[in-house]
C-alpha positions as CSV (number, residue, x, y, z in Angstrom):
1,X,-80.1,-35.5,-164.7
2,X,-82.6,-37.5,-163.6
3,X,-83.9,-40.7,-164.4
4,X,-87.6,-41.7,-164.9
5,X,-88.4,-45.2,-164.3
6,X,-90.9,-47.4,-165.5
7,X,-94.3,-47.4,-163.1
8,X,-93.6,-49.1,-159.5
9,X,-96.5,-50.9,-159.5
10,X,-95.5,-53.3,-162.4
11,X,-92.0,-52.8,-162.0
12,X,-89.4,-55.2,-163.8
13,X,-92.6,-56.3,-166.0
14,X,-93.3,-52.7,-167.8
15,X,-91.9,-52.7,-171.4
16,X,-92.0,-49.3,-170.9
17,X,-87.9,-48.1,-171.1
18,X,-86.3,-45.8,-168.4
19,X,-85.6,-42.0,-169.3
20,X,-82.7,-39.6,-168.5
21,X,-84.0,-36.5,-168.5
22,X,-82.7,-32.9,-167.3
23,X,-84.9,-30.0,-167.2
24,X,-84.6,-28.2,-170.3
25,X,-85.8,-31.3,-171.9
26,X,-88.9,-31.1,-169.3
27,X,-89.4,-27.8,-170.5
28,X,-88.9,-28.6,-174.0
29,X,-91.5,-31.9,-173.6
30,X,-94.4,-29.5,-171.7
31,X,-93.9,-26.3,-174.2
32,X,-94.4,-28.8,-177.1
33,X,-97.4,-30.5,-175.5
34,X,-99.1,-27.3,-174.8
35,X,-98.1,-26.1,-178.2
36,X,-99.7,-29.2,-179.8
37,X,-102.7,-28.6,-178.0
38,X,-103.3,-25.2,-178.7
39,X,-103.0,-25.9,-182.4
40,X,-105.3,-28.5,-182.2
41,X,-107.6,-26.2,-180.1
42,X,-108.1,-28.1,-177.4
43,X,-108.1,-27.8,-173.1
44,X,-107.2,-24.1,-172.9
45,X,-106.6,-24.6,-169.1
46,X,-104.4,-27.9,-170.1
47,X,-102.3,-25.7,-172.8
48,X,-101.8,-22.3,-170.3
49,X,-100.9,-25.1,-167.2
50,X,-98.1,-26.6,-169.4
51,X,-96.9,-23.5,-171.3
52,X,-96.8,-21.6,-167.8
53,X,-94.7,-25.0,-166.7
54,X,-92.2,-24.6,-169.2
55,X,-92.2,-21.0,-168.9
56,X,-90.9,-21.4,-165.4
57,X,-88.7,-24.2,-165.9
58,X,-86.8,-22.2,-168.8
59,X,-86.6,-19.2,-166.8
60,X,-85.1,-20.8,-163.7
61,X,-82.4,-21.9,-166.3
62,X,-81.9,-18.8,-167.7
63,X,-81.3,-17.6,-164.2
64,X,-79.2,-20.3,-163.5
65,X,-77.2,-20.1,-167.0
66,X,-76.7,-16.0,-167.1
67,X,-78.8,-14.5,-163.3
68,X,-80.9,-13.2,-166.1
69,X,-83.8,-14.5,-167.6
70,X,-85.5,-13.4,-171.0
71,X,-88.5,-11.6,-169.4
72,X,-86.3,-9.3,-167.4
73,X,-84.1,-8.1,-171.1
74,X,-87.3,-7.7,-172.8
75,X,-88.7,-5.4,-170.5
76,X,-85.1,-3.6,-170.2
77,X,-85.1,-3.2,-173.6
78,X,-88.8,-2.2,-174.2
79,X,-88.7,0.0,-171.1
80,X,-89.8,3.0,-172.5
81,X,-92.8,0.9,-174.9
82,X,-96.6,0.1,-174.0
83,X,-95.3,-3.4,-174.2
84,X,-93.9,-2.9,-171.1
85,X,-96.6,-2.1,-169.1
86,X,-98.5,-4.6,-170.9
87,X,-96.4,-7.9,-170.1
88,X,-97.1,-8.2,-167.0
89,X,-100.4,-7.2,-166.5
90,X,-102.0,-9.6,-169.5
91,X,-100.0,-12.1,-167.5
92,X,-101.5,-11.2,-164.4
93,X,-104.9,-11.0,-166.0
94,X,-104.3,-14.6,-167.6
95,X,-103.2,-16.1,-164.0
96,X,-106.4,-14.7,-162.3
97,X,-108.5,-15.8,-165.4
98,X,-107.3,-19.7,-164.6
99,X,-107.6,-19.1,-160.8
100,X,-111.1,-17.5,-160.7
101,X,-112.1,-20.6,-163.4
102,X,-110.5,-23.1,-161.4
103,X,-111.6,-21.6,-157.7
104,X,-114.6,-23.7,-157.1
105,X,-112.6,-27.1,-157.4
C-alpha cells in the first residue's frame, strides 16, 4: 500500500485528503478512466495509454497472484484458433499505430 499525499507545494493547506492505494485499485482507477473515455469518444491516444496502463498493472498481479497471467490461458486455451494468431499481432499493430502517431513529439 501506498499512500498519496496531498500536493507538496501547498502542503498542510490542501483540503485535498490523503489516499491508500495498492495497485489493483490503480489498475481499477486507469481501466475506468479509459473506459469512461472511450464511451464518451474522446482522446483515443489518452484511452489506449490508460487501458494499456491497467492492462500491465493487472497482469503483473496476475503473475504475482498465480505466475500466470490471463493473456498466457487464453492463448493456451485458443491455441489451435485464428484468435491466437491474432492477439498479439492486433496488439502489436495497435502499439506501433500510437508510436508511429506519437514519433514526431
Amino acid at each position: 500500500m501506498h499512500v498519496v499525499h496531498a500536493s507538496r507545494a501547498r502542503a498542510g493547506r490542501s483540503s485535498i485528503p490523503a489516499m491508500t492505494l495498492d495497485k489493483a485499485h490503480v489498475a481499477r482507477r486507469l481501466l475506468g478512466a479509459a473506459l469512461a473515455l472511450f464511451l464518451e469518444d474522446l482522446d483515443p491516444i489518452v484511452v489506449h495509454v490508460l487501458a494499456c496502463s491497467a492492462g500491465e498493472v493487472a497482469e503483473y498481479l496476475a503473475v504475482k497472484a498465480s505466475g500466470q497471467p490471463f493473456t498466457a490461458r487464453a492463448l493456451a486455451t485458443f491455441r489451435n484458433n485464428e484468435i491466437n494468431s491474432g492477439v498479439l499481432s492486433d496488439t502489436q499493430q495497435r502499439m506501433t499505430m500510437t508510436k508511429m502517431a506519437t514519433a514526431g513529439w
